[in-house]
N, C-alpha and C positions, 0 to 999 in steps of 0.2 A: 600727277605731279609734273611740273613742269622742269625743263632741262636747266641744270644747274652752270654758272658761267663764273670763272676765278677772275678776281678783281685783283691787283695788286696794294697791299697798302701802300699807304702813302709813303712816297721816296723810298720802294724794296720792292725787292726782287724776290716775292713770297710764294713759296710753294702752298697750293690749295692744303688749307689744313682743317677745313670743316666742313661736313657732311650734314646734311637735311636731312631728315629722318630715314637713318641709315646704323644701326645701333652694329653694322659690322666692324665698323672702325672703333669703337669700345678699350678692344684689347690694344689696337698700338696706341692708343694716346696715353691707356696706361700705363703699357709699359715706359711709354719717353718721357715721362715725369710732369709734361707740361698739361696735360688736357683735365678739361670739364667739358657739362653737358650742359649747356642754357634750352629751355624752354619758349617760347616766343610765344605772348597772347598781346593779344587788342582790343581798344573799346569799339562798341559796335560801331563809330560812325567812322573810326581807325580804317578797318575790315571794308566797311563801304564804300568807303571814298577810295580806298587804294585800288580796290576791285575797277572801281567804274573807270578809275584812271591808266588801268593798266600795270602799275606800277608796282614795284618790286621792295625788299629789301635788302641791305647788307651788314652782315652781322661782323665786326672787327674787332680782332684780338690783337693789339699790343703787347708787349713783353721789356722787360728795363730787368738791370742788376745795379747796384751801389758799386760803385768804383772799390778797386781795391788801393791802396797808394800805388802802384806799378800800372795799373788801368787809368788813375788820374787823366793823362792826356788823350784818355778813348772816350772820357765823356761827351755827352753833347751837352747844350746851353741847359740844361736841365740840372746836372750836373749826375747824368744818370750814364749808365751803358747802355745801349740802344738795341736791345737783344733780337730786332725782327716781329713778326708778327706774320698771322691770317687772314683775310677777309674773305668775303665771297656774299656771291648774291645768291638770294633764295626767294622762293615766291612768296609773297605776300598773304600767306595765309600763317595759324597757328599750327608749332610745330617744334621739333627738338632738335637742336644743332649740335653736332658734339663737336669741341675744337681739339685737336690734337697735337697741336703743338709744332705740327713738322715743321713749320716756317721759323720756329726758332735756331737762331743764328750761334749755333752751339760752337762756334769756333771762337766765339766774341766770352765765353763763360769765362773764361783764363782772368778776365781782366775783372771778375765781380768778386764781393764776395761772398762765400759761401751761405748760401739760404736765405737770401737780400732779392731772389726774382720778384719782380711783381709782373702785376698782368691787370689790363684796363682793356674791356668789352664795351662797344658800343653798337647800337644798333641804331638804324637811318636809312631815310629811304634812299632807292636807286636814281631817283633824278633822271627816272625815265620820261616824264609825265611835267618835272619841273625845273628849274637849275637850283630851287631850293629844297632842301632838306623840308620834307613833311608832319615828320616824326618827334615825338618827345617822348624818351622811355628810360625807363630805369640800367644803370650800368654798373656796371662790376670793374673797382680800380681797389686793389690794395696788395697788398702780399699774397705770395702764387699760394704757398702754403695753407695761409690760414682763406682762401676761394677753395681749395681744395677739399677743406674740413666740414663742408656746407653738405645740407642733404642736395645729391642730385636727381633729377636736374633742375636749374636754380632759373626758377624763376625772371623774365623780364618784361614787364607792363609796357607798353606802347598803349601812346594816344596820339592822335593829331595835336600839334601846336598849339595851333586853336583856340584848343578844348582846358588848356591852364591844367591839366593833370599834374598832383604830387609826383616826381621822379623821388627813387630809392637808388642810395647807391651803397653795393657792397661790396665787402662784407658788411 
């Protein structure tokens, strides 16, 4: 398996919160409330072309809370709280990422309210090989909660662009 390398999301300053098939990190994501296990498969010509090109993926977990009326002015243009996130790259083969949540910006909670997290995963290539995005796969965007209640680990199709593959988005 190849060495793993932390990406920051975009605009944050995110602590690695997801592991490659690494089931010891398990127990803290569960304990911090925040984590799931995504899955990662691809269509064969996904797998082939990534392979030939070198090229990686990065699997990104965002996180938001609904303002509470005292958080109002912590919104951003969304009209969300901006609670942090994960990404990180991983090799382009199939495999299970567990996120853990530790990039969530638990100092920013104060301002949601209560049981309002959401969490939106995407996955896309590393733009080793291109400046464009190679990828088109299914993503996880709704309430933390009800992503949490899924059997894991939950499933994400990847294909090449290309290839006009159905995306699913859950929950």
């Amino acid at each position: 398996m190849g060495t793993l390398k932390t990406v920051p999301a975009a605009g944050l300053l995110a602590v690695a919160g997801l592991v490659f098939g690494d089931s010891r990190a398990h127990a803290e994501m569960v304990s911090a409330g925040y984590g799931l296990t995504v899955s990662l498969a691809f269509s064969e010509l996904a797998l082939a072309t990534l392979s030939r090109r070198g090229e990686a993926v990065i699997v990104d977990a965002s996180y938001w809370g609904t303002p509470t009326p005292a958080g109002a002015a912590q919104a951003d243009e969304a009209g969300q709280i901006n609670l942090g996130g994960d990404a990180v790259e991983v090799p382009a083969i199939e495999g299970v990422v567990e996120i853990t949540g530790r990039g969530v910006l638990t100092d920013m909670l104060e301002w949601t309210v209560a049981g309002s997290i959401g969490v939106n995963v995407n996955v896309y290539s590393a733009r080793l090989s291109s400046d464009d995005n190679l990828l088109s796969c299914d993503f996880i965007d709704g309430p933390l909660a009800d992503v949490q209640t899924l059997a894991m680990p939950i499933t994400l199709n990847c294909g090449l662009i290309e290839e006009n593959l159905d995306t699913v988005a859950l929950p």
